[in-house]
C-alpha positions as CSV (number, residue, x, y, z in Angstrom):
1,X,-2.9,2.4,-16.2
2,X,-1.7,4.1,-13.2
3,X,-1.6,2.4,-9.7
4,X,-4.5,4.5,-7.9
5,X,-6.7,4.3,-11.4
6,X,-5.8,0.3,-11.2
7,X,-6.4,0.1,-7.7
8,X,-9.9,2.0,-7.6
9,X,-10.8,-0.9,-10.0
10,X,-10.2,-3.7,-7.3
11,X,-12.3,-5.3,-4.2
12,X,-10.1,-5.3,-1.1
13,X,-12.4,-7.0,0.9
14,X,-10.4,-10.6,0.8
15,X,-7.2,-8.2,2.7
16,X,-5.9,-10.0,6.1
17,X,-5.8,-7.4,8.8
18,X,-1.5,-6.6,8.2
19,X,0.1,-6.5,4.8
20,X,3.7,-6.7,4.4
21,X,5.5,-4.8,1.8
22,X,5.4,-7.8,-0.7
23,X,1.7,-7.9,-0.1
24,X,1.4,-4.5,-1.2
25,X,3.6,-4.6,-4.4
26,X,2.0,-7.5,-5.4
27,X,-1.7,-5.6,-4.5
28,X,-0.8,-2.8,-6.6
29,X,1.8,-4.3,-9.6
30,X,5.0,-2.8,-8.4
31,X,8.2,-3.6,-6.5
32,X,9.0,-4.2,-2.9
33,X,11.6,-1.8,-3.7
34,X,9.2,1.5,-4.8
35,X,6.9,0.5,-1.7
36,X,9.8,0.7,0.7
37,X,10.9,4.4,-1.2
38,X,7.4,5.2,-0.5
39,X,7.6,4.4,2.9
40,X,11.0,6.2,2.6
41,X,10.1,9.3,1.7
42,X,6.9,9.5,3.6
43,X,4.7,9.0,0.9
44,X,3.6,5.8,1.7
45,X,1.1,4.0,3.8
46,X,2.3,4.4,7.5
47,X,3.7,1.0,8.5
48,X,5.5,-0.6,11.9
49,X,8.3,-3.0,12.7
50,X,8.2,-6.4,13.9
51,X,11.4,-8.2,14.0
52,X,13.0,-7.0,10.4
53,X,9.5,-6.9,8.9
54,X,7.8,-3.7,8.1
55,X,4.4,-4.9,8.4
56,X,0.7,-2.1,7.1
57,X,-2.7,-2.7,8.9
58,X,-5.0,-2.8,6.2
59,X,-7.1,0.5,7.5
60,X,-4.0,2.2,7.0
61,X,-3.0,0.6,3.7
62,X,-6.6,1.5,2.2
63,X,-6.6,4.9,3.9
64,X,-3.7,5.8,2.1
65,X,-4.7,4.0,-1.4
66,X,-8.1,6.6,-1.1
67,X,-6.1,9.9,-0.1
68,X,-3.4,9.0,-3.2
69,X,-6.7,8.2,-5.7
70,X,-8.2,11.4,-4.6
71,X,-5.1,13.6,-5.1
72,X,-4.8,12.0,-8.7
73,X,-8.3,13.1,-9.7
């Protein structure tokens, strides 16, 4: 199952207000490591610094997570 099909699936009413990049892979089953490619390559959610922590608001996170499901469809 793809990441946007598997994340359609789920309630993200339980998300704090910032996500880090583990929170992420961990929301959506894959590695710190593709999240901060996505990020990378400006394909990911848009994210900002604090201290050496590259930290997501959740209306950005979910933003993102609904633009991606809707290009997939």
């Amino acid at each position: 199952m793809s990441v946007a099909a598997r994340a359609s699936t789920m309630s993200w009413d339980h998300l704090p207000a910032v996500l880090s990049e583990q929170n992420i892979a961990d929301l959506l089953g894959v590695t710190v490591e593709r999240v901060r490619k996505w990020s990378y390559n400006g394909r990911g959610p848009q994210t900002f610094k604090v201290g050496n922590d590259r930290l997501v608001r959740r209306a950005a996170f979910l933003n993102w997570l609904a633009a991606r499901a809707r290009r997939l469809q």
